[in-house]
C-alpha positions as protocol buffer text, in pm:
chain_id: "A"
residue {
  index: 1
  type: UNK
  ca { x: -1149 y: 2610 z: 246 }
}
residue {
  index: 2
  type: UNK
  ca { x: -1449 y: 2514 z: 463 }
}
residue {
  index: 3
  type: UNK
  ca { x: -1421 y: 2173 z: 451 }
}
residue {
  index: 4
  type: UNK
  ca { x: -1384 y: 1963 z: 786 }
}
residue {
  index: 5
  type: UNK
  ca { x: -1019 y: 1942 z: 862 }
}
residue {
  index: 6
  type: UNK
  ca { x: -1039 y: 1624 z: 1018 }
}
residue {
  index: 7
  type: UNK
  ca { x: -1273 y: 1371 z: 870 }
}
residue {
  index: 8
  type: UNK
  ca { x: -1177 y: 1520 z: 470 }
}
residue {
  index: 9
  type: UNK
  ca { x: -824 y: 1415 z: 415 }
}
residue {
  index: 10
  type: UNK
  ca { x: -598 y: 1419 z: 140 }
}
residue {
  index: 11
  type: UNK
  ca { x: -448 y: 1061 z: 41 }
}
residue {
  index: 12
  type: UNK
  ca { x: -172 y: 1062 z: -170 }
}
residue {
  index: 13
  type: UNK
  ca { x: -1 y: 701 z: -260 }
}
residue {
  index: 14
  type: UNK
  ca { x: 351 y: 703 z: -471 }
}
residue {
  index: 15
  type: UNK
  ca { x: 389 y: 424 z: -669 }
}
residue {
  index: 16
  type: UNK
  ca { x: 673 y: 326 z: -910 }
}
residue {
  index: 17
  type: UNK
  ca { x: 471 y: 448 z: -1245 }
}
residue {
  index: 18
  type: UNK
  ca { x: 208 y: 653 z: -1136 }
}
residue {
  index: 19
  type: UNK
  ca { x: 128 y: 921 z: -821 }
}
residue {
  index: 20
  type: UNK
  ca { x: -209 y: 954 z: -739 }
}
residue {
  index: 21
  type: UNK
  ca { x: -425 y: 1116 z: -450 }
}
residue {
  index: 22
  type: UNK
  ca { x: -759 y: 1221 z: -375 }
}
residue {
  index: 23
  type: UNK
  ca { x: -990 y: 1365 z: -132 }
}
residue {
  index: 24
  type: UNK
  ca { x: -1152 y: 1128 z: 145 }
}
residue {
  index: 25
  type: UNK
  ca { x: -1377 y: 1069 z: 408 }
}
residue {
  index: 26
  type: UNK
  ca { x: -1164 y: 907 z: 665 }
}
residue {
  index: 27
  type: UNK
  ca { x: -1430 y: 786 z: 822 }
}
residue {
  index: 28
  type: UNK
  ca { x: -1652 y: 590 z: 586 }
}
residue {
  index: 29
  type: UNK
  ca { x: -1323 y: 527 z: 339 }
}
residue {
  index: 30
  type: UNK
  ca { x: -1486 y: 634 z: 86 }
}
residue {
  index: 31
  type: UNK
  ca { x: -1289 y: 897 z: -209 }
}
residue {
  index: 32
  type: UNK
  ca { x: -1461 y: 1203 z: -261 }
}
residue {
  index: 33
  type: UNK
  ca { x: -1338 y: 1309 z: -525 }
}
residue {
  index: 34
  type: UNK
  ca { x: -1206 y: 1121 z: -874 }
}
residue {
  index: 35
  type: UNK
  ca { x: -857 y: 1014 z: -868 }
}
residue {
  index: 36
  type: UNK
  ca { x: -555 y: 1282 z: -987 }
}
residue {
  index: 37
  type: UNK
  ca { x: -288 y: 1105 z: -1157 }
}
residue {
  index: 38
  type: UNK
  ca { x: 56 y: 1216 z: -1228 }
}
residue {
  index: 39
  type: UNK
  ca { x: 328 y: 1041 z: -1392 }
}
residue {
  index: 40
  type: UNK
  ca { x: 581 y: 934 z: -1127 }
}
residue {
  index: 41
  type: UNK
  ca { x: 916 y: 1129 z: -1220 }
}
residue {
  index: 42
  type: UNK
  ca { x: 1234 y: 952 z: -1398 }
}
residue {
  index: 43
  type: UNK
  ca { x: 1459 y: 897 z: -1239 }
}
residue {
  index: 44
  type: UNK
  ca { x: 1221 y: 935 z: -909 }
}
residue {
  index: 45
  type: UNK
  ca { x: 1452 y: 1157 z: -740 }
}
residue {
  index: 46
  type: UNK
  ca { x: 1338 y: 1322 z: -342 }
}
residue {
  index: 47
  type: UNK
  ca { x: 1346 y: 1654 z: -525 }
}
residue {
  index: 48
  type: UNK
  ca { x: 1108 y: 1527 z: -875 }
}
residue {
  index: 49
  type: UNK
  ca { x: 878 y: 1275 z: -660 }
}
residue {
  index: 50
  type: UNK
  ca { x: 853 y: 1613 z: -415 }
}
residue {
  index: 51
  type: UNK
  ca { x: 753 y: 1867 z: -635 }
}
residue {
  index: 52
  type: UNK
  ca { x: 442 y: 1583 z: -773 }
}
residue {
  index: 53
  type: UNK
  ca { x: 337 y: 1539 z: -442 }
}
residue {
  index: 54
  type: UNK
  ca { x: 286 y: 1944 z: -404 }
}
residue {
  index: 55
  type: UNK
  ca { x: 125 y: 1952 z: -739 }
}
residue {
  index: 56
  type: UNK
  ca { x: -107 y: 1695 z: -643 }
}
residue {
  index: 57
  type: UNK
  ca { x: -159 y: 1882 z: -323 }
}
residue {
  index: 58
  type: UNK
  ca { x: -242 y: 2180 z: -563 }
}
residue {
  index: 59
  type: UNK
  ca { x: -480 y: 2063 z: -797 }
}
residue {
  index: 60
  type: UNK
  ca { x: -709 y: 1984 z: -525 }
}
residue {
  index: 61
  type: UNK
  ca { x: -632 y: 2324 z: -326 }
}
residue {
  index: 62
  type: UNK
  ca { x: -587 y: 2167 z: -18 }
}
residue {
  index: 63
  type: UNK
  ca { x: -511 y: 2267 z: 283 }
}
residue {
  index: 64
  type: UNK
  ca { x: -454 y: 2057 z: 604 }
}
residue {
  index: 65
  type: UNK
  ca { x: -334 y: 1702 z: 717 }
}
residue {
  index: 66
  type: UNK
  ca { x: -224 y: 1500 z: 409 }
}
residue {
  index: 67
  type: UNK
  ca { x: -85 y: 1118 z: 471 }
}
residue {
  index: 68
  type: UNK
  ca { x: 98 y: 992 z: 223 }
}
residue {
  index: 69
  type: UNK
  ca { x: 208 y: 602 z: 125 }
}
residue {
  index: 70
  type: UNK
  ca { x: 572 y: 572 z: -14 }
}
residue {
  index: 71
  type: UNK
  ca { x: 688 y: 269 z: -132 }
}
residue {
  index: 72
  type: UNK
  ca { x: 955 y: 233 z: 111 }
}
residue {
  index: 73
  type: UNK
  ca { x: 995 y: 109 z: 480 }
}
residue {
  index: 74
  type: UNK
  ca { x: 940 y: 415 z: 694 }
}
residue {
  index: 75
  type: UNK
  ca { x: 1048 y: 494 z: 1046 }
}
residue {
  index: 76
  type: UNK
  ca { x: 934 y: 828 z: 1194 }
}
residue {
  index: 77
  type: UNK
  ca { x: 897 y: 1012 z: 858 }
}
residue {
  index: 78
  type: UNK
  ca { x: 1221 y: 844 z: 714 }
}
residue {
  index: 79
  type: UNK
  ca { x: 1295 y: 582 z: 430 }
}
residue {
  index: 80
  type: UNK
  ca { x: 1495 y: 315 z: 520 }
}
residue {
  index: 81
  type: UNK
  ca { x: 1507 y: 133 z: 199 }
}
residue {
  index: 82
  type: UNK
  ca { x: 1433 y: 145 z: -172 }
}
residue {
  index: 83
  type: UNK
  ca { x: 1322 y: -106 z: -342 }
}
residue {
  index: 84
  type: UNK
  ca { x: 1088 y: 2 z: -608 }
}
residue {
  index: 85
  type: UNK
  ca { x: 1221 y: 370 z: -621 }
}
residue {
  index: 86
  type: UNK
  ca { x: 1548 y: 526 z: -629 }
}
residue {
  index: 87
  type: UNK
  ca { x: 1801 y: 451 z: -395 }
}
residue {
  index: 88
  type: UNK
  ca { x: 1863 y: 825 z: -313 }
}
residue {
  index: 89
  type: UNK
  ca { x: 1573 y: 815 z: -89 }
}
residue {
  index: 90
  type: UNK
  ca { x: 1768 y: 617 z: 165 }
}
residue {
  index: 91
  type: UNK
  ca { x: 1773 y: 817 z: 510 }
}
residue {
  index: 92
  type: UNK
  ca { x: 1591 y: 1065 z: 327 }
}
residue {
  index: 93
  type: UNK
  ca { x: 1321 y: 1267 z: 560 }
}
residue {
  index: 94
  type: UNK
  ca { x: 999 y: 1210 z: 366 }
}
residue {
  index: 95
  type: UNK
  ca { x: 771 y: 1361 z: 576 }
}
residue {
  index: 96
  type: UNK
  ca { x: 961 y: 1654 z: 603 }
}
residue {
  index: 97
  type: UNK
  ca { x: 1030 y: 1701 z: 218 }
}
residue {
  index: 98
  type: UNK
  ca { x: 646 y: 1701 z: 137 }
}
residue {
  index: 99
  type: UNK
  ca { x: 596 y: 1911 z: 423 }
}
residue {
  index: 100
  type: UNK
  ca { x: 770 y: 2188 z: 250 }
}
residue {
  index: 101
  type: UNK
  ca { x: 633 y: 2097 z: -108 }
}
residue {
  index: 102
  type: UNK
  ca { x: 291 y: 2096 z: 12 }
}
residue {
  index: 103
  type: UNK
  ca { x: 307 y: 2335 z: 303 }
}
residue {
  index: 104
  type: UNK
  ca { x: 48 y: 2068 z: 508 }
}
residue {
  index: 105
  type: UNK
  ca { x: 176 y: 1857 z: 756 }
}
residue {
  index: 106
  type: UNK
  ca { x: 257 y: 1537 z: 645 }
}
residue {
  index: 107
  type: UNK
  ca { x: 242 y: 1191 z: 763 }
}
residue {
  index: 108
  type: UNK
  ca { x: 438 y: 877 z: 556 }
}
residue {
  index: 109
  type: UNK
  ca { x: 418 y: 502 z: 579 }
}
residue {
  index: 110
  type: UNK
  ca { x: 494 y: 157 z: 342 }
}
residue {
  index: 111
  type: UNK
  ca { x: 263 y: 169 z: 60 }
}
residue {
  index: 112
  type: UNK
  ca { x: 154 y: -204 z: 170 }
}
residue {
  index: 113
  type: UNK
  ca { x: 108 y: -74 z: 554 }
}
residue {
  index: 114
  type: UNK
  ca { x: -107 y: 189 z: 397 }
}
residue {
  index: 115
  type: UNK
  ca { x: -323 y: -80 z: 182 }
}
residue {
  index: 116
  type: UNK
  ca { x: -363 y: -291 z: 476 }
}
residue {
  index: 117
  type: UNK
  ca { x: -465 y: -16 z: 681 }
}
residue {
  index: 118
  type: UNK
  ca { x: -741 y: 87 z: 466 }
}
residue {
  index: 119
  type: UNK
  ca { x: -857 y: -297 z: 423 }
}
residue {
  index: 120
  type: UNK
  ca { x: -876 y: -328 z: 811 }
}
residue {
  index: 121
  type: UNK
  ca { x: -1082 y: 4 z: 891 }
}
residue {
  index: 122
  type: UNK
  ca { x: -1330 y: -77 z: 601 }
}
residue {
  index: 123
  type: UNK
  ca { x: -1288 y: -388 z: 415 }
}
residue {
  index: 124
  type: UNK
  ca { x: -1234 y: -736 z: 443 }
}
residue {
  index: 125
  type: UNK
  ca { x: -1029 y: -675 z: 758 }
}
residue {
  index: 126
  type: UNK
  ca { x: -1330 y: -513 z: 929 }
}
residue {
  index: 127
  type: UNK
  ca { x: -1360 y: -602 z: 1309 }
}
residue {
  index: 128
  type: UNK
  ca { x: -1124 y: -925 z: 1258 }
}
residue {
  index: 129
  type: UNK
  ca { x: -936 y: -1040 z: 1544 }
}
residue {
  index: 130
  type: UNK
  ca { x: -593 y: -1247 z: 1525 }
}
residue {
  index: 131
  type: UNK
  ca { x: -313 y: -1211 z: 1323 }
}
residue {
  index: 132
  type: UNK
  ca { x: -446 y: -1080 z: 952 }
}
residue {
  index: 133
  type: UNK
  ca { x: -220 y: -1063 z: 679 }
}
residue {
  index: 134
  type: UNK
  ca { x: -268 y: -858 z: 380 }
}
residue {
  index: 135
  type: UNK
  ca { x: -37 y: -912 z: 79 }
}
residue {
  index: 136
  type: UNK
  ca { x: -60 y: -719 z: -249 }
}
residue {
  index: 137
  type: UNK
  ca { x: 31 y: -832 z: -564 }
}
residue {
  index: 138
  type: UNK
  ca { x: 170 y: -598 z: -816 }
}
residue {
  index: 139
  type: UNK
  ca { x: 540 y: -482 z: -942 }
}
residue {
  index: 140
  type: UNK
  ca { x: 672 y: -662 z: -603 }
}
residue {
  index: 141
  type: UNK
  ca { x: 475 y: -823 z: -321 }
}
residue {
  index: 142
  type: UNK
  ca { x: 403 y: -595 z: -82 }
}
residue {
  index: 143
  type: UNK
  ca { x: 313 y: -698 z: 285 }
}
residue {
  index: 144
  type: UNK
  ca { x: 101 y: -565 z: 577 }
}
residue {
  index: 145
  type: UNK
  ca { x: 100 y: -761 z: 914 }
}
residue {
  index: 146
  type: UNK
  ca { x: -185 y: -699 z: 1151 }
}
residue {
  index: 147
  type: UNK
  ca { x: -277 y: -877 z: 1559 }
}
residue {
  index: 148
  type: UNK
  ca { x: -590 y: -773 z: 1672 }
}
residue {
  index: 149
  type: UNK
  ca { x: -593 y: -487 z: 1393 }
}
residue {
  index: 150
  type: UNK
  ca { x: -308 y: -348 z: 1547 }
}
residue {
  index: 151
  type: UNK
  ca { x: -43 y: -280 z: 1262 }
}
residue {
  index: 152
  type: UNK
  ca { x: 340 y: -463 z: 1288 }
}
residue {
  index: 153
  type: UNK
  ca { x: 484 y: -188 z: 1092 }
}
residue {
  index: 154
  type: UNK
  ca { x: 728 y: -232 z: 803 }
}
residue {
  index: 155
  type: UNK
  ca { x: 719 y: -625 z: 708 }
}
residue {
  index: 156
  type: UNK
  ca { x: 869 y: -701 z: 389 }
}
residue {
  index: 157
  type: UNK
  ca { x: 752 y: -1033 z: 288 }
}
residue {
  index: 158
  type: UNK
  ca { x: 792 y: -996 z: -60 }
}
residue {
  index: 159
  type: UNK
  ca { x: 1181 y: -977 z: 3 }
}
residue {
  index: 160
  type: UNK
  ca { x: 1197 y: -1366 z: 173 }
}
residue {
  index: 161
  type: UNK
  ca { x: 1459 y: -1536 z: 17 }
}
residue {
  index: 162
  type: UNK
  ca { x: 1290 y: -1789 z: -220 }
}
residue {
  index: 163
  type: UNK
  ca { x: 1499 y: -2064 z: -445 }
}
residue {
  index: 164
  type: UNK
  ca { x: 1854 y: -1828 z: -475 }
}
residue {
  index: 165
  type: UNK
  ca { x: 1626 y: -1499 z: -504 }
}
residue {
  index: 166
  type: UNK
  ca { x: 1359 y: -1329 z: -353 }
}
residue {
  index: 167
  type: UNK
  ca { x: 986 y: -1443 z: -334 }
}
residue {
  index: 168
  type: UNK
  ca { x: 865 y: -1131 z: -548 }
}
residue {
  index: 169
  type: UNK
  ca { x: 1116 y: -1241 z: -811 }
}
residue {
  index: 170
  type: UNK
  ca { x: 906 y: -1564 z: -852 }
}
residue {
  index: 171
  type: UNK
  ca { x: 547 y: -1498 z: -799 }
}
residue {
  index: 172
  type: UNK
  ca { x: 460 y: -1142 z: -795 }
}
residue {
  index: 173
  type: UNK
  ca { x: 237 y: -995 z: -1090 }
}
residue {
  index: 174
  type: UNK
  ca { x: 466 y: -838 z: -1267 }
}
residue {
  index: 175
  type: UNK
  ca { x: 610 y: -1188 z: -1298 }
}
residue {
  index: 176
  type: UNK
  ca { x: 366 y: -1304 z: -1434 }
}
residue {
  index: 177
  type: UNK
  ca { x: 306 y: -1080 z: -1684 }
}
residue {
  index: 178
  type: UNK
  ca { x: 693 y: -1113 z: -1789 }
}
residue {
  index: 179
  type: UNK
  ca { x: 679 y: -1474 z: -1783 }
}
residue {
  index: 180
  type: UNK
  ca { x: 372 y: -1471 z: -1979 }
}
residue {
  index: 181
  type: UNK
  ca { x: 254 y: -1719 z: -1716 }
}
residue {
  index: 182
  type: UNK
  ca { x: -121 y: -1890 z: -1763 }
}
residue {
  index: 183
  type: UNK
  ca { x: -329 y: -1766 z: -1437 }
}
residue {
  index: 184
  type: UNK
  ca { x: -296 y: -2132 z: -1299 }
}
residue {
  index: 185
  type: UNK
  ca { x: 79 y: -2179 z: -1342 }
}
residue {
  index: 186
  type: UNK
  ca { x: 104 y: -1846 z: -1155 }
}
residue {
  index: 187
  type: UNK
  ca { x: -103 y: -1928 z: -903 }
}
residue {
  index: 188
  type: UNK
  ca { x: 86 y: -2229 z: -814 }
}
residue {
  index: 189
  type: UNK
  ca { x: 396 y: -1980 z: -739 }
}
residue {
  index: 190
  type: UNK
  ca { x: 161 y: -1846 z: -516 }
}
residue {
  index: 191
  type: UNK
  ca { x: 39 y: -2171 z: -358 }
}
residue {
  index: 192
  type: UNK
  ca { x: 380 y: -2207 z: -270 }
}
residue {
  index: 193
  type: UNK
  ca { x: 452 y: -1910 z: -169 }
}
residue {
  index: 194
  type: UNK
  ca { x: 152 y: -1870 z: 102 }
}
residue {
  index: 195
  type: UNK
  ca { x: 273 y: -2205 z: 236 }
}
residue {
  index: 196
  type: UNK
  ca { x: 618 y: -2094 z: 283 }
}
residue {
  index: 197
  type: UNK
  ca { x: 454 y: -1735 z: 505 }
}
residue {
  index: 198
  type: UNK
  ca { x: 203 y: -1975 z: 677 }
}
residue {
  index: 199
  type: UNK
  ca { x: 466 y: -2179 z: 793 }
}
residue {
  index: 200
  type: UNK
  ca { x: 624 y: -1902 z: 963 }
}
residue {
  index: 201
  type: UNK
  ca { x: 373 y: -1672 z: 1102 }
}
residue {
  index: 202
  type: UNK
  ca { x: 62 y: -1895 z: 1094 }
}
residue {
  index: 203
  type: UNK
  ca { x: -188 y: -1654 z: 1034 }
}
residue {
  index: 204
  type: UNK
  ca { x: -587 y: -1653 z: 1088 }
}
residue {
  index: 205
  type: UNK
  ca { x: -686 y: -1460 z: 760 }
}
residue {
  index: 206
  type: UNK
  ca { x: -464 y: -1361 z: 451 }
}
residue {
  index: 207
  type: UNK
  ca { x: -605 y: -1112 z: 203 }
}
residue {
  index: 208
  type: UNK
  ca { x: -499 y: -1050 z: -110 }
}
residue {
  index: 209
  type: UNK
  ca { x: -493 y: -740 z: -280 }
}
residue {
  index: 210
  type: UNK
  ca { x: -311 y: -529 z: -520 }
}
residue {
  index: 211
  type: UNK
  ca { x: -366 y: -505 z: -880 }
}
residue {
  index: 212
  type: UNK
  ca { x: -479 y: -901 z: -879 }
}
residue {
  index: 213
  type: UNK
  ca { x: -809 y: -825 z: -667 }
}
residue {
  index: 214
  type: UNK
  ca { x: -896 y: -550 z: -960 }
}
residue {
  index: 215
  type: UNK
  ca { x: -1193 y: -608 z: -1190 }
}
residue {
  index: 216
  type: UNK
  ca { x: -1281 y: -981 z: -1109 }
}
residue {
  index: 217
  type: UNK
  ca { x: -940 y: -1157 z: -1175 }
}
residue {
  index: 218
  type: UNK
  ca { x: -913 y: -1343 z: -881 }
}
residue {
  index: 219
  type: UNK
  ca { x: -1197 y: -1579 z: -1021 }
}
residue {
  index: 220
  type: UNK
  ca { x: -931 y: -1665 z: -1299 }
}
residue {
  index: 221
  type: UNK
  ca { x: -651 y: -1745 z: -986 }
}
residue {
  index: 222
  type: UNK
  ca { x: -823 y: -1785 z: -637 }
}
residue {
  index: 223
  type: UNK
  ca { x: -994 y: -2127 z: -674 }
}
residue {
  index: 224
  type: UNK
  ca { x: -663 y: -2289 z: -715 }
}
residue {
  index: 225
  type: UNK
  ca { x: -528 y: -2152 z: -373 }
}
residue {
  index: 226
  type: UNK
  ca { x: -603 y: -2316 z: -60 }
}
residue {
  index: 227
  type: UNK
  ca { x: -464 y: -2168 z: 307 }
}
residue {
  index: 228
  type: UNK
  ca { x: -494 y: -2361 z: 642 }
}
residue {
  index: 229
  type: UNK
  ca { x: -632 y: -1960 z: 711 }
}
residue {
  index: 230
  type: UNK
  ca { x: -904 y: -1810 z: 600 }
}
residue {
  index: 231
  type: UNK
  ca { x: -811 y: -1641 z: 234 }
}
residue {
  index: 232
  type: UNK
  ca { x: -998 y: -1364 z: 54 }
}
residue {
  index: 233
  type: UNK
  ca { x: -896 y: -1066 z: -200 }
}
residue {
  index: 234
  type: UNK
  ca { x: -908 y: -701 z: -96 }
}
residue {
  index: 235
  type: UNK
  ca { x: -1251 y: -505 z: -94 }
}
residue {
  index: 236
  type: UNK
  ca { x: -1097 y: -167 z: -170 }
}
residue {
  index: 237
  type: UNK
  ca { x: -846 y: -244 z: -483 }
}
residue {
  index: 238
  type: UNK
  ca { x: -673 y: -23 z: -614 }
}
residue {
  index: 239
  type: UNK
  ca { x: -767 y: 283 z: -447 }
}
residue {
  index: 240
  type: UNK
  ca { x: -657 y: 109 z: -66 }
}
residue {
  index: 241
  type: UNK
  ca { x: -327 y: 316 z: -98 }
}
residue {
  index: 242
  type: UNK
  ca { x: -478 y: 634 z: -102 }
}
residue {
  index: 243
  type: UNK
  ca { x: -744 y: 570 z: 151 }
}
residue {
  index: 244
  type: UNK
  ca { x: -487 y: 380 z: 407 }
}
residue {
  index: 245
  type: UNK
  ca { x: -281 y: 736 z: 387 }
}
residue {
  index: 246
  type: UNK
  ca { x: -582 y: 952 z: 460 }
}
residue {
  index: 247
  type: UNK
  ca { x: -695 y: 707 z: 735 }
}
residue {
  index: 248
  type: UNK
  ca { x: -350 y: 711 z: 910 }
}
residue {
  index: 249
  type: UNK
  ca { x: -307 y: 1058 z: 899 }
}
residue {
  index: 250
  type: UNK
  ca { x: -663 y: 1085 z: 1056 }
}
residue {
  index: 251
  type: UNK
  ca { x: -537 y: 866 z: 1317 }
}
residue {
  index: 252
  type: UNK
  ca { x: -265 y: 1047 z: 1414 }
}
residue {
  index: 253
  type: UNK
  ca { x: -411 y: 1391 z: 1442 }
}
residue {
  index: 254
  type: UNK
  ca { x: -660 y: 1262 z: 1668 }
}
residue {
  index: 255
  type: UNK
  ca { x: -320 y: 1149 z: 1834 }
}
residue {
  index: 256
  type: UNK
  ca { x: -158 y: 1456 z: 1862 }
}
């Protein structure tokens, strides 16, 4: 299809609601083409969530390395959990599945790993040494754990027990939203929150991204935060997911 195999990748992020991919330059992060959204499948079976992922790989007639973020911890192509998607995906091999729906090879990794990914290669993460973590804010907390911009694969800080539940249960956005909580009575969740993760992993920046950094809402929240680290909100937004995918999968062709 004439296009350059290696720097033009396909991203393609699951989510919950919504899968979505595009084209993009895995080396400036930027998307090359508009967004392709598909309803995510219910319930989001292997074989429903499968056949998207192909379709999406379809509508842009692509051909080549596609990397993929599942909301899920992955090891070596293979979801070990389920939070935010159906529990039939457990020990179910991802990669492998959207290898045969797409016919590309495929590479898979956490949504949140993906988001960081992207926001270390080219945004607020750029060139920053020490341990950087990147939490997202949406239907859970997602988590992305980074030393020297090296990735620690797989965190799941959203999941920390917090006050007989789990911290996502308490200050995530969707919480929010549910609890029809003002921006600074949800921000104090969050206040509390970050000083419950600084207190165990002591980190030198935090960033936070996710739906929150979208559109200018952290001015309503962010001013009543304050971090012994450094704290920003995520360059890239929403589209981190599907650049983080494309960037990994760039990564590990140059690999293999």
């Amino acid at each position: 299809n004439g296009r350059d195999n290696t720097v033009e990748l396909l991203g393609i992020d699951v989510g919950g609601t919504g899968t979505k991919g595009a084209l993009v330059d895995s080396e400036s992060g930027q998307l090359l083409t508009e967004r392709h959204r598909i309803p995510t499948p219910q319930p989001a079976t292997p074989e429903a969530v499968g056949e998207v992922v192909g379709e999406i790989a379809r509508f842009f007639d692509y051909s080549g390395p596609i990397g993929c973020a599942f909301p899920a911890r992955v090891r070596k192509g293979v979801a070990r959990t389920a939070a935010n998607i159906d529990d039939s995906w457990i020990g179910t091999d991802v990669a492998g599945l959207f290898r045969k729906t797409t016919g590309c090879p495929v590479t898979v990794l956490n949504d949140a790993d993906a988001a960081g990914l992207a926001e270390m290669a080219f945004g607020e993460g750029h060139d920053q040494e020490g341990v950087v973590l990147v939490l997202t804010f949406g239907t859970g907390i997602g988590s992305a754990l980074f030393n020297d911009g090296i990735l620690i694969p797989n965190t799941e800080l959203g999941h920390l027990e917090w006050r007989g539940d789990i911290a996502e249960s308490y200050a995530s956005d969707r919480v929010r939203k549910l609890e029809e909580l003002t921006w600074e009575a949800w921000a104090e969740r969050v206040q509390e929150y970050l000083e419950h993760v600084e207190f165990i992993l002591a980190p030198d920046l935090i960033i936070l991204g996710g739906g929150i950094s979208r559109e200018h809402k952290h001015m309503l929240f962010l001013h009543h935060l304050s971090t012994q680290a450094e704290l920003t909100t995520a360059a890239l937004e929403n589209e981190a997911g599907i650049i983080g995918a494309a960037y990994h999968a760039r990564l590990l062709a140059e690999e293999g």
